[in-house]
N, C-alpha and C positions, 0 to 999 in steps of 0.2 A: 463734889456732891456728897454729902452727909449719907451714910449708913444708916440703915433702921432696919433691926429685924423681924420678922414677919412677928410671930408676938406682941412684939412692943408696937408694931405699927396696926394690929388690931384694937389694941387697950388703947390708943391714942390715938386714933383715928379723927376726930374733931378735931381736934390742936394739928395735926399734922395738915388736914385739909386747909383749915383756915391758914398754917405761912405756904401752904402752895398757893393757895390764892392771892399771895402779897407776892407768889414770883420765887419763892424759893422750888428747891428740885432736891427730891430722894429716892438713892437706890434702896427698894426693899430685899433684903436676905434671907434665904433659908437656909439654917446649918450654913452659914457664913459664905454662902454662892450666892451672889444676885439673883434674884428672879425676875422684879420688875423696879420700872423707875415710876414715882411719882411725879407727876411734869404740868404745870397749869396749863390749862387749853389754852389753844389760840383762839384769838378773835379774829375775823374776818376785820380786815380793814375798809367800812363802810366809805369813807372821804375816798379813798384810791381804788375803790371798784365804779364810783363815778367819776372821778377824775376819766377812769379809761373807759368807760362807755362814754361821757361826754369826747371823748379822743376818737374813738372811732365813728361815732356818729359825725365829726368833725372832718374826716375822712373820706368819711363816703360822699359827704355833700361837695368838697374838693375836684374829686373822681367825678360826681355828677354833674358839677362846671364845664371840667372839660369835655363832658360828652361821652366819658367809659361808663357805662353798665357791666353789675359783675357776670352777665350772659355773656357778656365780649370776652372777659378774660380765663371763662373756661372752655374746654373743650369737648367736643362734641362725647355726649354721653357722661358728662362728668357733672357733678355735682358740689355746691358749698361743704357739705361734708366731706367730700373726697379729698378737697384741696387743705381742711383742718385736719384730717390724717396721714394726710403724705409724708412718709418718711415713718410711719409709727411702724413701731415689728407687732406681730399677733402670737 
């Protein structure tokens, strides 16, 4: 990853934008310590967040053939939230 330091990458700041945007990445310097990187956003990958809700919707209707409802596979007092945080630390 190309160096740029903090000067240069305020006087340059358009040019620098525009090849992040083509996917290039810079760490910016001060007094020749990193400070921050330059990085292009992600995009959210629209095709594969329906791919997996068309998968889970695919799923449930499975589970509904055979006769399970998601009441049946919790447990008393518990909830759909509960069971997507199981396992998380606070």
């Amino acid at each position: 990853m190309p160096e740029v330091g903090a000067y240069e990458a305020k006087t340059h700041l358009s040019q620098l934008l525009e090849r992040t945007q083509k996917g290039e990445h810079f760490v910016i310097t001060k007094h020749g310590r990193p400070v921050a990187e330059l990085v292009p956003v992600s995009r959210t990958d629209g095709d594969a967040v329906r791919r997996t809700i068309t998968n889970i919707r695919s799923f449930r209707e499975t589970l509904r053939k055979r006769g399970i409802r998601m009441q049946g596979l919790l447990k008393k007092d518990e909830g759909l939230r509960d069971l997507a945080h199981q396992g998380h630390r606070y």
